[in-house]
C-alpha positions as YAML, in Angstrom:
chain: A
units: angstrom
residues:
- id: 1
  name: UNK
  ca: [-12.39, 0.15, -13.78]
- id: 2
  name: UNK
  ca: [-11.25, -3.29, -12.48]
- id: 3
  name: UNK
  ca: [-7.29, -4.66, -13.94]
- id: 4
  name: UNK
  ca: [-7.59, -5.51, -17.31]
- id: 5
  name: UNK
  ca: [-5.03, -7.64, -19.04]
- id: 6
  name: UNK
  ca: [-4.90, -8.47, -23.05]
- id: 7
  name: UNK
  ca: [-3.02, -11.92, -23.48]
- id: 8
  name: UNK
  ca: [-2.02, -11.94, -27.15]
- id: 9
  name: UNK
  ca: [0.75, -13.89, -29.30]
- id: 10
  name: UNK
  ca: [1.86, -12.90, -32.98]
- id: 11
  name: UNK
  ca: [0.48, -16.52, -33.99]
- id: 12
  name: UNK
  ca: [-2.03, -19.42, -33.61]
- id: 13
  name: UNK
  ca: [-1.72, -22.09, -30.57]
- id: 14
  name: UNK
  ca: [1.12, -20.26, -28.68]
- id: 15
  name: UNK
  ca: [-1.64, -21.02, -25.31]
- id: 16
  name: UNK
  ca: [-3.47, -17.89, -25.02]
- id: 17
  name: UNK
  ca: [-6.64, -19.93, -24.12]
- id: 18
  name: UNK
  ca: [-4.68, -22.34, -22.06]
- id: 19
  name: UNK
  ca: [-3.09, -19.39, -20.28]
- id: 20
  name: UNK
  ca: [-6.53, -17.55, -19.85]
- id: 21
  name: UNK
  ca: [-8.13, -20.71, -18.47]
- id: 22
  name: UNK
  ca: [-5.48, -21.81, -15.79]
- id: 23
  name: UNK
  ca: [-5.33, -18.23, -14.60]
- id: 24
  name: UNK
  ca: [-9.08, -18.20, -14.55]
- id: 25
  name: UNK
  ca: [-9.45, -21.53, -12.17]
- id: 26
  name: UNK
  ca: [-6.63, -20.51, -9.93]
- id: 27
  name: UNK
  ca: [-8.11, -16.69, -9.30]
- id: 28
  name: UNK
  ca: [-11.60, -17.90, -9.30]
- id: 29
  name: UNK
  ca: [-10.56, -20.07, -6.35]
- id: 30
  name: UNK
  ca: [-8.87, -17.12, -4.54]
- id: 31
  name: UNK
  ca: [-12.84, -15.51, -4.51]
- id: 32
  name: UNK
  ca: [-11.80, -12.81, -7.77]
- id: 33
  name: UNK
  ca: [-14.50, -12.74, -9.93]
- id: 34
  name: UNK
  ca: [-13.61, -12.51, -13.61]
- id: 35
  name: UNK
  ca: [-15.10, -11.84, -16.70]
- id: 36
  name: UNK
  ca: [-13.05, -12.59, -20.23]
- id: 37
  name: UNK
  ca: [-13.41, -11.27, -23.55]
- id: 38
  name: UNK
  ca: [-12.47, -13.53, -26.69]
- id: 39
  name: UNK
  ca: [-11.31, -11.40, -29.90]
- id: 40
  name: UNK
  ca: [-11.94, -13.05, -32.98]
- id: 41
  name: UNK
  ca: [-12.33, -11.96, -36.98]
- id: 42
  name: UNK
  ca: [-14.67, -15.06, -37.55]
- id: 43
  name: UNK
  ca: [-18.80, -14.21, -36.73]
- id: 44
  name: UNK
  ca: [-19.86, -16.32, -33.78]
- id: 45
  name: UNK
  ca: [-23.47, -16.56, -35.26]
- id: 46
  name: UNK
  ca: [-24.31, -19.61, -37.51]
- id: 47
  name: UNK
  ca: [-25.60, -18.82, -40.83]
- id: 48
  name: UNK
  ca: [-29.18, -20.16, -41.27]
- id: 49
  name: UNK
  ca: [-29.70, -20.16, -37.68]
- id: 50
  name: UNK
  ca: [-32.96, -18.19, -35.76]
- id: 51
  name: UNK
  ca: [-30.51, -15.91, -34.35]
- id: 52
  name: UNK
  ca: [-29.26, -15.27, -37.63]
- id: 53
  name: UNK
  ca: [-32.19, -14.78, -39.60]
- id: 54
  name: UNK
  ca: [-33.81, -12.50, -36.96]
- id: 55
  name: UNK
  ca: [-30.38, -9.95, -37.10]
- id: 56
  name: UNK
  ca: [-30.85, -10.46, -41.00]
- id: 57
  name: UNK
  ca: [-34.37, -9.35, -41.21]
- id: 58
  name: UNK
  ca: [-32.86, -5.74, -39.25]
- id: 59
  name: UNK
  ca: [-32.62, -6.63, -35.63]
- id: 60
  name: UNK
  ca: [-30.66, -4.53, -34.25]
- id: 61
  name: UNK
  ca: [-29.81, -7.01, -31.27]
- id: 62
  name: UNK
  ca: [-30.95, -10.53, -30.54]
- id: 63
  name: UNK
  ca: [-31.04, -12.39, -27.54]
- id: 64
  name: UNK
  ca: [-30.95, -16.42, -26.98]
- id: 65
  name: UNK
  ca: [-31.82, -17.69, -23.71]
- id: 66
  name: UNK
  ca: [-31.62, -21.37, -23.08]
- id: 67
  name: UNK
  ca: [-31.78, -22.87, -19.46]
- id: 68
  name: UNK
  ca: [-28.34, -22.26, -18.59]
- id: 69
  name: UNK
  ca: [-27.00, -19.47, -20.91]
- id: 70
  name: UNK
  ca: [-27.90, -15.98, -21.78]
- id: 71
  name: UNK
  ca: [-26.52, -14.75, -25.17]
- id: 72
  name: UNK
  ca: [-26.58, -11.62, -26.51]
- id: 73
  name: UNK
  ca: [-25.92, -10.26, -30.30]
- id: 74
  name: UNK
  ca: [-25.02, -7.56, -31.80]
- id: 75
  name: UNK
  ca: [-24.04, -6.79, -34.92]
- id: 76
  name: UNK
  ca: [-21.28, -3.38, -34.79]
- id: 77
  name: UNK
  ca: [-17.81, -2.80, -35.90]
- id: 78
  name: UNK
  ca: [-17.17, -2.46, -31.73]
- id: 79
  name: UNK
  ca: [-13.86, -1.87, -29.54]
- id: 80
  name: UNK
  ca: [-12.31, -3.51, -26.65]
- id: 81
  name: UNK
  ca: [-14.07, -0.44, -25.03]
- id: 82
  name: UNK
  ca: [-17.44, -1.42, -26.36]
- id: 83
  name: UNK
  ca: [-17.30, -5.22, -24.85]
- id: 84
  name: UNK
  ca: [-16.49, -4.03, -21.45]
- id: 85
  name: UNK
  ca: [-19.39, -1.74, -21.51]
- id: 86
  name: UNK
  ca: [-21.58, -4.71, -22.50]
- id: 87
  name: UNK
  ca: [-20.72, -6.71, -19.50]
- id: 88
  name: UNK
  ca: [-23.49, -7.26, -17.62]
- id: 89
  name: UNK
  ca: [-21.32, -8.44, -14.27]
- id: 90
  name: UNK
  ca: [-18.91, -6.28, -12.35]
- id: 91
  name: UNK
  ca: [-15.34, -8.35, -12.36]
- id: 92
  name: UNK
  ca: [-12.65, -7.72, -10.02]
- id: 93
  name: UNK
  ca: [-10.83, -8.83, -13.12]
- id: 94
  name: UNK
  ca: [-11.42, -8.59, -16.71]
- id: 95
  name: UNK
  ca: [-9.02, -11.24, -18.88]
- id: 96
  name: UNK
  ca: [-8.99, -10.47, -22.94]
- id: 97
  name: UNK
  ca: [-7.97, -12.67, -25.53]
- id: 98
  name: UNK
  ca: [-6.20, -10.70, -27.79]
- id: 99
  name: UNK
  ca: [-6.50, -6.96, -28.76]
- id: 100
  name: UNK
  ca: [-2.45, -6.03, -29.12]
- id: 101
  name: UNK
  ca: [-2.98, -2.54, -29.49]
- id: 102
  name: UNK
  ca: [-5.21, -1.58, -26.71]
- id: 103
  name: UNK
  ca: [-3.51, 0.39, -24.17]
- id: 104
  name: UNK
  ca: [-4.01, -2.59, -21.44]
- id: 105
  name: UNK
  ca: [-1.17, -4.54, -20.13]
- id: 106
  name: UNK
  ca: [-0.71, -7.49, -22.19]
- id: 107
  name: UNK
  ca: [1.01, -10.84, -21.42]
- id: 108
  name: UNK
  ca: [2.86, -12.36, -24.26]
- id: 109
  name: UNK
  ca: [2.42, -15.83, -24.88]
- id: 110
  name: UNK
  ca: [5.53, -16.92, -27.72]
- id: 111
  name: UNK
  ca: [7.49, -20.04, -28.67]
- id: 112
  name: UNK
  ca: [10.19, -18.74, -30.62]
- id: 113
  name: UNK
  ca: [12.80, -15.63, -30.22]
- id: 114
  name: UNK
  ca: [12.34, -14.09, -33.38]
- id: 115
  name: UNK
  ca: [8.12, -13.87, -32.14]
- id: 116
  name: UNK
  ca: [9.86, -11.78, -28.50]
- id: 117
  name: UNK
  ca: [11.77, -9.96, -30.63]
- id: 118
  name: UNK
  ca: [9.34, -8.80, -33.20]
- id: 119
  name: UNK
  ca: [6.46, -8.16, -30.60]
- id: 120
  name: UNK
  ca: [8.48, -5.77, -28.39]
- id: 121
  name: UNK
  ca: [9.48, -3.87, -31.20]
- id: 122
  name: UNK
  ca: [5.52, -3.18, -32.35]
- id: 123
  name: UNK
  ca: [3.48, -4.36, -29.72]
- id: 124
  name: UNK
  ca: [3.11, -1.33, -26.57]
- id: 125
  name: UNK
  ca: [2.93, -1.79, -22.66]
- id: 126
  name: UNK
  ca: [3.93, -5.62, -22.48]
- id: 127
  name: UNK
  ca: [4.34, -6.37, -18.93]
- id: 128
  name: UNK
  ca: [5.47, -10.29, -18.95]
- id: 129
  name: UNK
  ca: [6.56, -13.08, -21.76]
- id: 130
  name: UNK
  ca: [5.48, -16.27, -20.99]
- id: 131
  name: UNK
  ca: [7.15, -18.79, -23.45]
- id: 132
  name: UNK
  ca: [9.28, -22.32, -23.39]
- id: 133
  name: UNK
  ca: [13.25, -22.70, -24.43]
- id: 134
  name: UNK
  ca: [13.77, -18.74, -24.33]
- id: 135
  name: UNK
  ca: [16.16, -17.05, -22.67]
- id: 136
  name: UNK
  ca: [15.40, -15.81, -18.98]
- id: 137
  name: UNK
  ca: [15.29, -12.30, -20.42]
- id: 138
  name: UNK
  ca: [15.22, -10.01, -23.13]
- id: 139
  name: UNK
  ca: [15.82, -5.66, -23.17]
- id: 140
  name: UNK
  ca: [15.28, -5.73, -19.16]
- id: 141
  name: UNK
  ca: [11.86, -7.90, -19.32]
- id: 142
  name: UNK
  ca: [11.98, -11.25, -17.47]
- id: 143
  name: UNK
  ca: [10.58, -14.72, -19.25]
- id: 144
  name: UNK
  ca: [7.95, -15.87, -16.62]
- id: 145
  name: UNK
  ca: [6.61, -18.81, -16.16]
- id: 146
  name: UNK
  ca: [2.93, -19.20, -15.31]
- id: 147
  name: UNK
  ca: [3.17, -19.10, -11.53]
- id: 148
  name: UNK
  ca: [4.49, -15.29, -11.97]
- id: 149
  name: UNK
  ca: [2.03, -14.24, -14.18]
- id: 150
  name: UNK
  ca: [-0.52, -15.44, -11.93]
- id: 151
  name: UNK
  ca: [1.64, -13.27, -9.06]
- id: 152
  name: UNK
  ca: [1.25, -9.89, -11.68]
- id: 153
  name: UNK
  ca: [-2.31, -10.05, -12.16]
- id: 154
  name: UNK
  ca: [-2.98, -11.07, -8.59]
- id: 155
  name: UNK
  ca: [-1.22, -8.14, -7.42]
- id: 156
  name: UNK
  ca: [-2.94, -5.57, -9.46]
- id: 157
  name: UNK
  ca: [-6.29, -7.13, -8.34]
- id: 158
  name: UNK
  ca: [-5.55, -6.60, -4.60]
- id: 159
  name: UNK
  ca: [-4.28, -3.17, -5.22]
- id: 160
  name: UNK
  ca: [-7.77, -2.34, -7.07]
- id: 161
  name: UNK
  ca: [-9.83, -3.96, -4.26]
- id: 162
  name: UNK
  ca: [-7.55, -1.85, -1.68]
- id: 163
  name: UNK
  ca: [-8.26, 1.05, -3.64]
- id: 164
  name: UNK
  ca: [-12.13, 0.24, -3.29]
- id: 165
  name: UNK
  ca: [-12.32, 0.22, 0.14]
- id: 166
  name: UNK
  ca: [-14.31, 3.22, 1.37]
- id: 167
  name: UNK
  ca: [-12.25, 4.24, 4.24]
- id: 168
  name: UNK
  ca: [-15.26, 5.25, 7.16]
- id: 169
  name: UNK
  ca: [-13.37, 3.14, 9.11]
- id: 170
  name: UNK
  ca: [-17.20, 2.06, 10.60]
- id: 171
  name: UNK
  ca: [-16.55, -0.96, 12.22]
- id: 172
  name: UNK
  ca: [-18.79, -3.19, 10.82]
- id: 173
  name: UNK
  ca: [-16.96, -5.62, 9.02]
- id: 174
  name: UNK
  ca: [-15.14, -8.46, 11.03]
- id: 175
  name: UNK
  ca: [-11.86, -7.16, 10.89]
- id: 176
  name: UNK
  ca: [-12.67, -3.55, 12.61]
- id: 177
  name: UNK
  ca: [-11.05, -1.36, 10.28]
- id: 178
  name: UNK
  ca: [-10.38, -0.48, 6.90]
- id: 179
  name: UNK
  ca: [-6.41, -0.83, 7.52]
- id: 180
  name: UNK
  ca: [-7.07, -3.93, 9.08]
- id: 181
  name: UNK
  ca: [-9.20, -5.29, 6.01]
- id: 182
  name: UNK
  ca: [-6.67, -3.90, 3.55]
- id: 183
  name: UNK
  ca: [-4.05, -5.69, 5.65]
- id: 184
  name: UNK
  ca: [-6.49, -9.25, 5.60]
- id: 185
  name: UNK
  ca: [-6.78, -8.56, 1.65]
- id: 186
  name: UNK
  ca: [-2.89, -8.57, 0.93]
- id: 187
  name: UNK
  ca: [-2.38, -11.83, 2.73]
- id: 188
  name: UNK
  ca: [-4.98, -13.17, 0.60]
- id: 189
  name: UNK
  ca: [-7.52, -13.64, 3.87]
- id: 190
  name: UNK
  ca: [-10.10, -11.27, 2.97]
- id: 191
  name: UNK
  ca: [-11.90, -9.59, -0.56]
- id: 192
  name: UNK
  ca: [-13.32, -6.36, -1.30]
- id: 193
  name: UNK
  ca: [-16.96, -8.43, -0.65]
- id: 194
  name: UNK
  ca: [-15.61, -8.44, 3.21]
- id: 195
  name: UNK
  ca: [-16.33, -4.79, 3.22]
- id: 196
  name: UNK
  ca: [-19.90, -4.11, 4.35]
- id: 197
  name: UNK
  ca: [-20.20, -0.52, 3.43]
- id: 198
  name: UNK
  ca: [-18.82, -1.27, -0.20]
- id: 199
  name: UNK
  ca: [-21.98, -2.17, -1.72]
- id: 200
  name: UNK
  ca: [-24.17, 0.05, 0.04]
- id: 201
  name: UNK
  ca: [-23.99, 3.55, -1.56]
- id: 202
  name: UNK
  ca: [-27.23, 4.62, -2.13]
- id: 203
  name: UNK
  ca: [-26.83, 7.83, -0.42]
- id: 204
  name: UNK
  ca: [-23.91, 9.46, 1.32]
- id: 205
  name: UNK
  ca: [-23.87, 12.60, 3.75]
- id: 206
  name: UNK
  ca: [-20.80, 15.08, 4.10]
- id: 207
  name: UNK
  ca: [-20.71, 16.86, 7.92]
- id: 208
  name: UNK
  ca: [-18.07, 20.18, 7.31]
- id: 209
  name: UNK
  ca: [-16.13, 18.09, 4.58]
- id: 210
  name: UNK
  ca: [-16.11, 14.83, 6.54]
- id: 211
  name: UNK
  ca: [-18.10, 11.77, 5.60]
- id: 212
  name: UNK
  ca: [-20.04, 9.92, 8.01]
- id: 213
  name: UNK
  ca: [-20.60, 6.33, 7.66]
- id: 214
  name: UNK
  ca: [-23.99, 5.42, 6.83]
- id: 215
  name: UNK
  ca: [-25.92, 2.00, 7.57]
- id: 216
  name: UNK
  ca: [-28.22, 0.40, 5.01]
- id: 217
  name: UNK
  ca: [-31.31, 1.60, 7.10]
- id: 218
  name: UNK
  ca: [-30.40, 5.08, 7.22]
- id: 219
  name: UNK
  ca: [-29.02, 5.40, 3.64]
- id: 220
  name: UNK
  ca: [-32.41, 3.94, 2.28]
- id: 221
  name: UNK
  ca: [-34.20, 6.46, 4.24]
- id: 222
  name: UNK
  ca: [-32.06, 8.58, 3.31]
- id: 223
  name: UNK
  ca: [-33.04, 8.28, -0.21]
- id: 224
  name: UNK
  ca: [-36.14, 7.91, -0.04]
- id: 225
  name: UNK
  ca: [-36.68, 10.95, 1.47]
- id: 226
  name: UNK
  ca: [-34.81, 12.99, -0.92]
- id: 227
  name: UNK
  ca: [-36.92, 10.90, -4.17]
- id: 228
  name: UNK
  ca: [-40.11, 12.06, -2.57]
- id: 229
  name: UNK
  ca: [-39.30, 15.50, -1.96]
- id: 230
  name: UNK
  ca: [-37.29, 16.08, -5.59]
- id: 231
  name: UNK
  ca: [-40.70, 14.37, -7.23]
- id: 232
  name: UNK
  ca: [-42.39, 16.86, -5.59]
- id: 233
  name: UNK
  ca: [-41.10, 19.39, -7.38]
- id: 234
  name: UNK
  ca: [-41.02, 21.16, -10.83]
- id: 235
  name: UNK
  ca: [-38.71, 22.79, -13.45]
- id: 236
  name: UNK
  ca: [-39.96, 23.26, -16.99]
- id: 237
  name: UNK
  ca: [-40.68, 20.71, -18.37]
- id: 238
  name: UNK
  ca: [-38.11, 18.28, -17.20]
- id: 239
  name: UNK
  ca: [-39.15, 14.99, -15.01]
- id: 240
  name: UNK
  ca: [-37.80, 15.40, -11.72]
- id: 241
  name: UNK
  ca: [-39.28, 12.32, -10.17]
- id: 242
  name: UNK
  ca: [-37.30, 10.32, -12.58]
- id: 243
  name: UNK
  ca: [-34.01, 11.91, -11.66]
- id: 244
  name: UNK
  ca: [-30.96, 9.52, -11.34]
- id: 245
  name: UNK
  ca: [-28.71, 11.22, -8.94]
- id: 246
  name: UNK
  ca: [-29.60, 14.06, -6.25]
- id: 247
  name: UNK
  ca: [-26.70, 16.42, -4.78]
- id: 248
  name: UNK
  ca: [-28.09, 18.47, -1.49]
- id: 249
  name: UNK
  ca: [-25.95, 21.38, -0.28]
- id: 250
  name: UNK
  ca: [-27.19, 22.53, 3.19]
- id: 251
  name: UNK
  ca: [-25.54, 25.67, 5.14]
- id: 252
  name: UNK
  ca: [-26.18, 25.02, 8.93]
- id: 253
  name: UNK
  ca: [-24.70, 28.50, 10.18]
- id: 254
  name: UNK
  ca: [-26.99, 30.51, 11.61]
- id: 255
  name: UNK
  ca: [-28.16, 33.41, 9.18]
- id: 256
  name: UNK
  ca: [-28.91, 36.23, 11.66]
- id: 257
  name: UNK
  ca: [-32.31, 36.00, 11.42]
- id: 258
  name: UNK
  ca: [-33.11, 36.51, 7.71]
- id: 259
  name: UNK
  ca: [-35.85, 34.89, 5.71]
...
């Protein structure tokens, strides 16, 4: 699961959106990819509309395409859980508007005390206030402005592509080694998409406990191997040739000569 952060306020225009937009451009141009999630109590389909009257008549999802947009609908009393399932992108990054009680780290946008106050007293795991004409702090948590903010949810997106990195140590990218990449993606030269093994785990191999780096060639031959044998087979009634995931245990020792 990529960072997630919830920026939230106790009250309209406080700059949630503003905050989620600026921190949006500025990480986009740093090569994080983002996705955001906007919670709202007001339906984002227009009455009367073809959407609309399709989910009326017992759709139970509708899609609108247009040239440039693909839109999806569903109607379901869903979580903060249930949008990030739905994305259809893999983030380095996700930024939600709102949700105060999810267990994410949430940024506190506020304009008055009274709102700091009131929000740390109900409101669990907030990590940074951002606000005008407060005090620099309040019960050991700093007022930030937006350039620090920016610095927390940086950081926890290099330590989650860090974490990503497979560790073969293979050679392949242009920095050599995994440390070296790791070291590249902390001085904000490099991203996880530097890493030319990260995307290509179709199949994996284990030598006495060790893993041994795999090239695209071999790991698609690798596969396909094991599909066609597996389809090959039978139990029951089950489908094997439409299996998802394979797991191959081979013992190499010699077994003094049995069948």
């Amino acid at each position: 699961m990529p960072p997630i952060f919830c920026i939230i306020s106790l009250g309209r225009s406080r700059g949630k959106t503003r905050l989620i937009e600026w921190m949006t451009s500025q990480l986009s141009s740093l090569g994080i990819m983002i996705a955001t999630i906007k919670h709202s109590r007001e339906s984002i389909d227009l009455r009367g509309k073809d959407t609309y009257r399709h989910l009326e008549a017992g759709a139970i999802e509708t899609c609108y395409i247009s040239p440039g947009e693909i839109v999806t609908i569903r109607r379901v009393k869903g979580s903060i859980e249930d949008a990030i399932a739905s994305l259809h992108v893999k983030p380095d990054l996700i930024l939600v508007e709102g949700f105060k009680n999810a267990p994410y780290p949430k940024i506190l946008c506020a304009n008055a005390l009274n709102e700091v106050k009131e929000a740390l007293e109900k409101i669990p795991n907030i990590v940074g206030v951002l606000g005008e004409n407060l005090p620099a702090s309040m019960h050991e948590l700093k007022i930030m402005d937006r350039e620090e903010i920016l610095s927390i949810v940086r950081d926890a997106v290099i330590e989650y592509w860090i974490s990503q990195i497979p560790g073969f140590n293979c050679g392949k990218c242009r920095y050599g080694s995994c440390k070296l990449l790791a070291e590249a993606i902390k001085r904000g030269e490099a991203t996880i998409r530097d890493c030319v093994m990260k995307d290509l785990q179709v199949a994996r191999i284990m030598v006495d406990d060790r893993e041994i780096p795999l090239g695209p060639w071999p790991q698609k031959l690798l596969r396909s191997i094991l599909k066609a044998f597996i389809g090959s087979l039978k139990d029951g009634e089950a489908v094997l040739e439409n299996a998802r995931r394979i797991f191959v245990k081979v013992n190499l020792e010699d077994s003094g000569g049995e069948g």
